[in-house]
N, C-alpha and C positions, 0 to 999 in steps of 0.2 A: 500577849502571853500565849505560848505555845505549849500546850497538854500531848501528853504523850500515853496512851495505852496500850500494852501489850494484853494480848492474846494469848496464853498455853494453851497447846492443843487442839487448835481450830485448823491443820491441817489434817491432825488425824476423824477430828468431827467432818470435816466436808468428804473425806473417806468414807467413812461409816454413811452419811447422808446416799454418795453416787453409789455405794453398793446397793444402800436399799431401793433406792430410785431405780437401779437396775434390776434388782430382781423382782419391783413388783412391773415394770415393763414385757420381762419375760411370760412373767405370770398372764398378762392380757395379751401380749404372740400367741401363749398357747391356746387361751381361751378362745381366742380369733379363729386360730387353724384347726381345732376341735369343733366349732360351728361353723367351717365352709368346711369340714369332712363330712359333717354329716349333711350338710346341702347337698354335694357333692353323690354321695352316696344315696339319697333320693332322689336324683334324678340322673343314676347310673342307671341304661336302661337292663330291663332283665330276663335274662331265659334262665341259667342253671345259675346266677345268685354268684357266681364267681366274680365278675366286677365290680359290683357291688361290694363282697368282701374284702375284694383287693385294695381297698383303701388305706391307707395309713398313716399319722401324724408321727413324725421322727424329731427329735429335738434336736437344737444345733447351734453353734457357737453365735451364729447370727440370727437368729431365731429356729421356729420349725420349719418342718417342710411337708407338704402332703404329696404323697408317692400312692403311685397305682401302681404295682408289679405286672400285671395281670397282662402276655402278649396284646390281646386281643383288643385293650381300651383305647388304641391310638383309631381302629377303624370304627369304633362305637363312636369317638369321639370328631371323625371325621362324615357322620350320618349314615353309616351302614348300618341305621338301626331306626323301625319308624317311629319307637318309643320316643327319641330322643333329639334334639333339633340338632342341627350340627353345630363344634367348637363348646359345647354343651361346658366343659370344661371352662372353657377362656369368661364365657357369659358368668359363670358362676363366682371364677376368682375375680373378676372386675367387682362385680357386687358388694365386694370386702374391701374394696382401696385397688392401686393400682401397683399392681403386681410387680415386686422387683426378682430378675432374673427369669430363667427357666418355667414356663408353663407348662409346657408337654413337650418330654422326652421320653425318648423310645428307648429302651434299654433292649442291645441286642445282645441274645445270648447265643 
């Protein structure tokens, strides 16, 4: 004998399920990129506190992203600076997982 049950609604429940699965995913992206900013930003090295400020977590369809604006962090980041070891940047984002995409880019203006 062959039993048969239907389900109402179990398409729009597994919806409701992956949105919230999704947005508490996003929720621990940002918590992530909010604590390697501020890693990030303690071991930006410092004279006038401008790279250090220059840090910033931006939200994004595929997660965050943490942006330095600031010209000057690509040669902080390459050891023109004794505070700081060099790649200072790349050291800090491996510590978090391994980094998809983009680690340091130079934004020319």
């Amino acid at each position: 004998m062959t039993v048969k049950i239907a389900l109402k609604g179990i398409n729009s429940e597994f919806k409701k399920i992956e949105k919230e699965q999704n947005k508490e995913i996003q929720t621990k992206l940002l918590i992530t990129a909010n604590t390697m900013k501020a890693d990030l930003v303690s071991k930006t090295p410092i004279d006038t506190g401008e790279a250090r400020a220059g840090w910033s977590v931006i939200p994004g369809l595929f997660g965050p992203s943490i942006v330095n604006n600031v010209n000057h962090i690509e040669h902080l980041n390459n050891g023109h600076s004794k505070q700081a070891a060099s790649l200072f940047i790349e050291r800090t984002a491996l510590k978090y997982g391994r980094p998809i995409g983009t680690i340091v880019k130079v934004k020319k203006n």
